[in-house]
C-alpha positions as CSV (number, residue, x, y, z in Angstrom):
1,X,-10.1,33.2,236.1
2,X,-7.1,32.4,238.3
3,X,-5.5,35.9,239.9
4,X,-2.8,37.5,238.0
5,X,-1.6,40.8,239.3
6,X,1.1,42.3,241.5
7,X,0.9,41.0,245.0
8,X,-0.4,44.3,246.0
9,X,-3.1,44.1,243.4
10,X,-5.3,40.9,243.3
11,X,-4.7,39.0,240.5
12,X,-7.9,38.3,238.0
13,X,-6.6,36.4,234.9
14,X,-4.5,33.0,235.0
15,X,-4.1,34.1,231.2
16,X,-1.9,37.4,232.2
17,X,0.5,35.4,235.3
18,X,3.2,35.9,232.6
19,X,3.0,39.4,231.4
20,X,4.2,40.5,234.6
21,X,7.1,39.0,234.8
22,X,10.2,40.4,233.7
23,X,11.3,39.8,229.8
24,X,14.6,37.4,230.8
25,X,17.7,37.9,232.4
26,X,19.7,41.3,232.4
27,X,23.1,39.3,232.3
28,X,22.0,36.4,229.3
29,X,23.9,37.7,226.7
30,X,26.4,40.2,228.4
31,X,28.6,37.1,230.0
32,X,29.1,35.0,227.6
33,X,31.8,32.2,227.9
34,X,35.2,33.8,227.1
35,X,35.7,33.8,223.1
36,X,38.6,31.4,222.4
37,X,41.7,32.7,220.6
38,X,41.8,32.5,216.4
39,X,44.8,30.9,214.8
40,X,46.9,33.2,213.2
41,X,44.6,36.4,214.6
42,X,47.5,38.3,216.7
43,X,44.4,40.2,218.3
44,X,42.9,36.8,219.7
45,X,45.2,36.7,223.2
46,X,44.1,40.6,223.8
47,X,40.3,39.6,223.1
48,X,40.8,36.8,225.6
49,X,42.0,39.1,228.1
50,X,39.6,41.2,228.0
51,X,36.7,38.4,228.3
52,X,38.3,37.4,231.3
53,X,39.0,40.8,232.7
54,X,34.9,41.7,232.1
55,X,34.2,38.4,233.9
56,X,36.5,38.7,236.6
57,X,34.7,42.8,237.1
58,X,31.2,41.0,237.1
59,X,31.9,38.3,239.4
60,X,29.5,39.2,242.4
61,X,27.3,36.7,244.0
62,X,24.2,38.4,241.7
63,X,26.1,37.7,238.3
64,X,27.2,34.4,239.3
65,X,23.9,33.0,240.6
66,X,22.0,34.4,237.5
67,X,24.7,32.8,235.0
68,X,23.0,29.9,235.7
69,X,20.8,30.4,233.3
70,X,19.3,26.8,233.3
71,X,17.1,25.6,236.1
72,X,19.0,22.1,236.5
73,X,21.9,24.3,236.9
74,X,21.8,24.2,241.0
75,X,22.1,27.9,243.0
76,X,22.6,26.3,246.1
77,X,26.0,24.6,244.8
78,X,26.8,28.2,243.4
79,X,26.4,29.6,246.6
80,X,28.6,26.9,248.4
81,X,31.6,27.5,246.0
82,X,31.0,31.3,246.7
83,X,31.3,30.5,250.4
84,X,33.7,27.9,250.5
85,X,36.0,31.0,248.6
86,X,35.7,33.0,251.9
87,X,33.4,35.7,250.6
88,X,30.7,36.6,252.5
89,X,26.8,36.3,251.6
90,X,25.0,38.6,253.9
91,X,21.4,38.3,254.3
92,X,20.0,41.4,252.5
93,X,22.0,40.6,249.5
94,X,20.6,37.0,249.2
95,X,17.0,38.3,249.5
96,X,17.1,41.1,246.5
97,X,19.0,38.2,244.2
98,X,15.8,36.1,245.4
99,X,13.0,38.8,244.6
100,X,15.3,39.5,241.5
101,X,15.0,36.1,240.4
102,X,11.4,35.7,241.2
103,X,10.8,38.9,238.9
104,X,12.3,36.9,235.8
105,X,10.5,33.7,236.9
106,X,13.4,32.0,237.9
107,X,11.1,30.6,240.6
108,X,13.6,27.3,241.3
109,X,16.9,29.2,241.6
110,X,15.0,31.8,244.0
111,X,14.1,29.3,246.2
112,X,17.3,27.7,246.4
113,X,18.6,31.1,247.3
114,X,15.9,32.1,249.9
115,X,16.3,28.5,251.3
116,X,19.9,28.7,251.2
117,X,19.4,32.3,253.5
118,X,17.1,30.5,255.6
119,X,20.0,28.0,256.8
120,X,22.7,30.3,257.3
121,X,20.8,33.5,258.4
122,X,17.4,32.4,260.2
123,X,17.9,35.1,263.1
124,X,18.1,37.3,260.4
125,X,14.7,36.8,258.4
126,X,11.8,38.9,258.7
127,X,8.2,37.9,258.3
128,X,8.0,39.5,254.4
129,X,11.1,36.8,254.1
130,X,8.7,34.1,255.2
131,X,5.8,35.2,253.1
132,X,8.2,34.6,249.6
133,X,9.5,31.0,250.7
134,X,5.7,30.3,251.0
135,X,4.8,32.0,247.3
136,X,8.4,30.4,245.9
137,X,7.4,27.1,247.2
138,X,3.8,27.6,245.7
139,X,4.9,28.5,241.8
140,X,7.8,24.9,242.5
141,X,6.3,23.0,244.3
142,X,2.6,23.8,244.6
143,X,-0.3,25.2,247.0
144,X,-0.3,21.8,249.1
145,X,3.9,21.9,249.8
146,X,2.9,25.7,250.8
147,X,0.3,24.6,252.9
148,X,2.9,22.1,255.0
149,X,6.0,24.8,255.1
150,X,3.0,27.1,256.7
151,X,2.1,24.6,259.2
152,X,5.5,23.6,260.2
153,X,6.5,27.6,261.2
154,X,7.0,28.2,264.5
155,X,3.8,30.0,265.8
156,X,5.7,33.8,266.0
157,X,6.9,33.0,262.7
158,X,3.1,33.0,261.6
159,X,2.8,36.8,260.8
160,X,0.3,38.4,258.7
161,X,2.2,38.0,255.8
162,X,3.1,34.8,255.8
163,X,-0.8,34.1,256.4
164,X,-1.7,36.5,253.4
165,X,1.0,34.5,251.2
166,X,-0.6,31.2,251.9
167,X,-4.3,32.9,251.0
168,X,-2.9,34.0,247.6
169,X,-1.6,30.5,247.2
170,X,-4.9,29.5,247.4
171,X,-6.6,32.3,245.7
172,X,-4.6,31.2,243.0
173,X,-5.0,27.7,242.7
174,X,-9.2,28.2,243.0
175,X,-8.9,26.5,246.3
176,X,-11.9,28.0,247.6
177,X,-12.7,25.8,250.7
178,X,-9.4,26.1,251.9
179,X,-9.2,29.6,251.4
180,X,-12.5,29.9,253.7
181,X,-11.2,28.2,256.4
182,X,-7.6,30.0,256.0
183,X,-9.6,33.3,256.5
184,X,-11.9,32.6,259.5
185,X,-8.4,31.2,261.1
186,X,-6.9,34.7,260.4
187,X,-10.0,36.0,261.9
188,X,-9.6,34.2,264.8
189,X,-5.8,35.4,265.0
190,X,-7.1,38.6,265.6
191,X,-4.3,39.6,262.7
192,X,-4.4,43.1,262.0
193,X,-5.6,42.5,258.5
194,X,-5.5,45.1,255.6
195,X,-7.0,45.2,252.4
196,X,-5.0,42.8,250.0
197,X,-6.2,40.1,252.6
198,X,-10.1,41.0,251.7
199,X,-8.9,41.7,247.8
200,X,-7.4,38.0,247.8
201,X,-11.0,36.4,248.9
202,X,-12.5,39.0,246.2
203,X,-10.1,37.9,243.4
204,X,-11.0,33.9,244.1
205,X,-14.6,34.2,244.5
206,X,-14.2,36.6,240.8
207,X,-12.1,34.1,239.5
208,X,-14.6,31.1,240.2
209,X,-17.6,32.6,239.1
210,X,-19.4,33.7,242.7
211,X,-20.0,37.3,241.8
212,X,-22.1,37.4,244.9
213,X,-19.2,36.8,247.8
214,X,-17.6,39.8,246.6
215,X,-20.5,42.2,248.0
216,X,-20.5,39.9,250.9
217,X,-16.8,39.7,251.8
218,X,-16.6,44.6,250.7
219,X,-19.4,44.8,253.3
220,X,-17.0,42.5,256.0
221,X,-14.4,45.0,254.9
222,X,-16.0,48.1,255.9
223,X,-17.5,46.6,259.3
224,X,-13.5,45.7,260.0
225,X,-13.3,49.3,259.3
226,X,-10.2,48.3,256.7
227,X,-9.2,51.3,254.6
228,X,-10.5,49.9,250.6
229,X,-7.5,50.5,247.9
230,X,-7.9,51.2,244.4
231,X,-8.0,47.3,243.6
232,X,-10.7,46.9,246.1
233,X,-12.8,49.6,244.0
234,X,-11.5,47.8,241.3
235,X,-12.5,43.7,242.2
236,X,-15.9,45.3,243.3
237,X,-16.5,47.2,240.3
238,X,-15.7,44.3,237.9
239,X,-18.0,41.9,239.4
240,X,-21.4,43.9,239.6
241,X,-20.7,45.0,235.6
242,X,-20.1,41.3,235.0
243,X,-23.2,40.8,237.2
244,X,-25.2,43.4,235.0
245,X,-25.8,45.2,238.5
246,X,-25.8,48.4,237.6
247,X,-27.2,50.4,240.2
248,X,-25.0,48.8,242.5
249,X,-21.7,49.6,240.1
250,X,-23.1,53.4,240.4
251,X,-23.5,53.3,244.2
252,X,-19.4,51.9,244.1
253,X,-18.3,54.8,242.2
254,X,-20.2,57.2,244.4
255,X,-18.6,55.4,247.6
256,X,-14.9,55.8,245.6
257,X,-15.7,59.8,244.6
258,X,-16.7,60.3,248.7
259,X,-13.6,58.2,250.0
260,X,-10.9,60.3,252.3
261,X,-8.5,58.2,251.1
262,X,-8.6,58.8,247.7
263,X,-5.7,58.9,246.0
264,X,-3.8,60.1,242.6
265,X,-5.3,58.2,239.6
266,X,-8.5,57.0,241.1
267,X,-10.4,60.4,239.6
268,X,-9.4,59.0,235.9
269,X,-10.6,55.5,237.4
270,X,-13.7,56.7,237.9
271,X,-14.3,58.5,234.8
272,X,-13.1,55.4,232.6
273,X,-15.4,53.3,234.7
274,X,-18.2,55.6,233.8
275,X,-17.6,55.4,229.8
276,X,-16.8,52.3,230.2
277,X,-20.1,51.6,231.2
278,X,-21.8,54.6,228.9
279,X,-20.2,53.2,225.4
280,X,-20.2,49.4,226.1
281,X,-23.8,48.9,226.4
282,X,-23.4,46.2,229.0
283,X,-27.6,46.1,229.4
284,X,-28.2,45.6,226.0
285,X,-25.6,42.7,225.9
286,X,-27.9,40.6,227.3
287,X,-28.1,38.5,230.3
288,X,-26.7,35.7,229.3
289,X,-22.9,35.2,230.8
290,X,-21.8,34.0,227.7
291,X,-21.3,35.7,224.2
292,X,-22.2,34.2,221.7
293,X,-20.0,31.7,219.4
294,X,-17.2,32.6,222.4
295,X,-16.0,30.5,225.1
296,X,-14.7,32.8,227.2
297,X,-17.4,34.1,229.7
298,X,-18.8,37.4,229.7
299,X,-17.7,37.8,233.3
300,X,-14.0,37.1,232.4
301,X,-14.0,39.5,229.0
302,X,-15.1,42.0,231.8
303,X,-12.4,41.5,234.1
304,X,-10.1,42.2,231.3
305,X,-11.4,45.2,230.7
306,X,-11.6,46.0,234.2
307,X,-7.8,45.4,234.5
308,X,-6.9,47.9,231.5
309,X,-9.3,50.4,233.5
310,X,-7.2,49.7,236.7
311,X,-4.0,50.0,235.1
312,X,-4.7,53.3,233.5
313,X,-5.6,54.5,236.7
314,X,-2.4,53.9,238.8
315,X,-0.8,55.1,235.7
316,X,1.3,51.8,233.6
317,X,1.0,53.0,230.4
318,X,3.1,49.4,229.8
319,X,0.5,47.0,231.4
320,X,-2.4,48.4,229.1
321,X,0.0,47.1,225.9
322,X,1.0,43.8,228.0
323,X,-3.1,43.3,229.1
324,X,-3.8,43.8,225.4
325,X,-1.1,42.1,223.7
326,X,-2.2,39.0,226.1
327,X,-6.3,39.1,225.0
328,X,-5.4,39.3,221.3
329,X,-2.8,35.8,222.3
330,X,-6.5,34.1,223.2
331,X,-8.2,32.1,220.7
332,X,-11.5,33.4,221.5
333,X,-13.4,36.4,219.9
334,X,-13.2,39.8,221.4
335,X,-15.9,42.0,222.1
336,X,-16.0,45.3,220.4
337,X,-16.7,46.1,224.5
338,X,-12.9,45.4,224.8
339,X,-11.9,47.5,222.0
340,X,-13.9,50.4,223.5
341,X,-11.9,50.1,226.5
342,X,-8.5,50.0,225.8
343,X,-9.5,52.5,223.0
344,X,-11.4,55.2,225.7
345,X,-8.1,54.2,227.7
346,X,-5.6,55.6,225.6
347,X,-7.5,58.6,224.7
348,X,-8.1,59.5,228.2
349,X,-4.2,59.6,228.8
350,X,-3.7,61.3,225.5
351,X,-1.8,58.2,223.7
352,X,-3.4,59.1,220.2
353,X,-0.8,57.5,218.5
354,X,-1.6,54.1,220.5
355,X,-5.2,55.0,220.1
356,X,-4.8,54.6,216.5
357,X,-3.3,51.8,216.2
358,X,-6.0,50.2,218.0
359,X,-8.4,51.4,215.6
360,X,-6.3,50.5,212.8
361,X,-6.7,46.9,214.8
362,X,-10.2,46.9,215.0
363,X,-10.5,48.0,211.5
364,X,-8.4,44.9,210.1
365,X,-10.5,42.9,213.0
366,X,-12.9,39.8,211.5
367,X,-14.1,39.2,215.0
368,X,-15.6,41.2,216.0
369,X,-15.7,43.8,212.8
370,X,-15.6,46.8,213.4
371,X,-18.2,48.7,214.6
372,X,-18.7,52.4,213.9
373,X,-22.1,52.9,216.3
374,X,-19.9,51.3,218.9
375,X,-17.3,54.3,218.6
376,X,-20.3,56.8,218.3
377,X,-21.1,55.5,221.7
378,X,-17.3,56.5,223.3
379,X,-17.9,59.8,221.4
380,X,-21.1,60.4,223.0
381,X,-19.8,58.8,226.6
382,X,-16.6,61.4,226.5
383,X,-18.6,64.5,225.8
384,X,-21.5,63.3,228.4
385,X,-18.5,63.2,230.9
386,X,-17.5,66.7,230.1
387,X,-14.2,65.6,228.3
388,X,-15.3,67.2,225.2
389,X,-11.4,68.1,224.5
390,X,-10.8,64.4,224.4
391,X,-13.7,63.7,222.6
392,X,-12.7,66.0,219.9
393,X,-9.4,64.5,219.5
394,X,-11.0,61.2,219.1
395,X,-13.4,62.4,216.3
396,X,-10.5,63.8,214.2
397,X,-8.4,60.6,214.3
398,X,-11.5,58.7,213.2
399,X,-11.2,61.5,210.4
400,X,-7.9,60.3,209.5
401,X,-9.1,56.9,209.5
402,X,-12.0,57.9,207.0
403,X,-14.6,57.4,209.7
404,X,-17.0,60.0,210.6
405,X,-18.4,60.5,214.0
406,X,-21.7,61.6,215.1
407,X,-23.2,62.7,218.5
408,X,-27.1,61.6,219.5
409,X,-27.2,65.1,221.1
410,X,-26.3,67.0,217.7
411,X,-28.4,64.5,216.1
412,X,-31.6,65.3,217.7
């Protein structure tokens, strides 16, 4: 699958590029056009007023540029009108309207704006500017325009980022031979390269079905002696499950637990990862990379799940419900693999009510149906882990949903 997250996370799903995005523009329905005046309504002039009063408060460059609403609608011509009025567009201003617009998909009117800033304030961009003109150009105009903006940049102009942006252009158009040669230029560069570089080449080699790279380009990683992130851990994890390697998916979360850099979240990482691994019963799926009667690979159900883990580790609660919302939007068959997950997900944060309703899901679910032994699994997987509070909130929801738990261990 294509790569979906944050820039600062790899992205692992072409099926999740929207969920990320925001949910439309802030100022869509708060300026409307001005409400005309209603024959024989002696409060229609005062309404008018006011309209125009609201609009003439709200009239900054922002407000006007995202009033456009329409991509035909042209940015650049709104920002001519704002300068041919004398006011002043400074350079910082036009690059948070661009990343604004980027974060509500207004990919066209962002590049207008960040071309517009390139014109009139070129001494004034920075190499993060040149890095979003080459991802702007790459969601318009596509990975090949990219390539020739990149090409055409002045060699100092040819920073890190702007390298990095052109790697994810690639990354995310499964360009994999040009990706290759892209990253032995870097190398070459001698660019002081950090670990989003290494998680791009990880996220394309996941996303095209080369499980083995991964491994290849982690070990490149530490001999660079490049501080790992969590969604290094993460890309690495993902593909040895998916790869049914699970001594090496042990040896990674023994690495994570040892690293200095460890940060907040990547403890309940770990633990997820582990019960993950526990309840899902990824041996006894089989070795084949595809489920049966499902055309979505094995390997990409995984990275699903893998992304829900990740997510609950840096702590967006939100992107759990957005990852979810988009698998359910497929139309493929689940695993009950990927109900365990966002299931164990929610309990281990303590969201019983959104624990339940995932049940209550799974419950009404045809495909797959519900599986009772599979929840038996998480219960023995949570108390194995030593959460045996969370385990015993998880048996008395079941209770409420007339299921019954049962441990192996009490069993015997």
């Amino acid at each position: 699958m294509a790569a979906i997250l944050p820039r600062a996370a790899a992205r692992p799903c072409a099926l999740l590029r929207s969920i990320f995005a925001g949910h439309g523009s802030p100022f869509s329905s708060s300026h409307a056009a001005p409400a005309a005046a209603v024959p024989g309504d002696d409060h229609g002039g005062a309404v008018v007023v006011a309209v125009e009063v609201q609009e003439e408060a709200d009239d900054d460059l922002r407000s006007r540029i995202f009033r456009l609403g329409l991509a035909k609608r042209s940015a650049t011509a709104a920002l001519e009108k704002w300068a041919g009025e004398g006011r002043a567009a400074p350079a910082a201003e036009l690059r948070r309207i661009a990343r604004d617009l980027s974060r509500v998909r207004r990919y066209k009117h962002a590049l207008e704006v960040a071309d517009w800033m390139k014109t009139h304030h070129e001494s004034d961009l920075s190499e993060s500017d040149y890095g979003m003109r080459i991802d702007l150009i790459t969601r318009v105009f596509g990975a090949n325009a990219a390539e020739d903006f990149f090409e055409k940049l002045p060699p100092g102009a040819k920073s890190l980022e702007a390298y990095t942006a052109l790697l994810h252009s690639y990354a995310r158009s499964k360009m994999t031979d040009k990706a290759e040669r892209l990253f032995e230029r870097m190398k070459d560069a001698n660019l002081s390269m950090d670990a989003l570089v290494y998680n791009e080449m990880m996220t394309l080699y996941i996303s095209v079905g080369e499980l083995d790279k991964v491994q290849v380009v982690a070990e490149e990683l530490k001999r660079h002696n490049v501080s790992p992130d969590l969604f290094t851990y993460n890309l690495r994890l993902s593909a040895t499950a998916a790869s049914m390697d699970l001594e090496g998916f042990k040896g990674i979360l023994d690495e994570m637990s040892k690293d200095p850099n460890s940060k907040e979240g990547w403890t309940l990482y770990r633990n997820l990862a582990t019960i993950y691994v526990d309840a899902s019963q990824l041996v006894g799926s089989g070795n084949s990379l595809v489920e049966a009667e499902a055309k979505i690979s094995q390997r990409e159900w995984i990275t699903y799940d893998f992304l829900v883990i990740l997510h609950t580790g840096l702590g967006n609660r939100d992107r759990i419900k957005d990852i979810w919302k988009s698998m359910q939007m497929t139309s493929q068959r689940m695993t009950s693999r990927n109900y365990i997950c966002v299931l164990s997900s929610y309990l281990m944060c303590g969201q019983l009510k959104d624990a339940g309703e995932i049940v209550d899901q799974w419950q009404r679910s045809k495909a797959p149906e519900f599986d009772i032994s599979a929840c038996n699994r998480l219960f023995d997987a949570l108390l194995s882990a030593g959460f045996t509070d969370t385990a015993n909130s998880f048996r008395e929801l079941m209770l409420q949903k007339s299921c019954i738990l049962t441990s192996r261990a009490t069993a015997l």
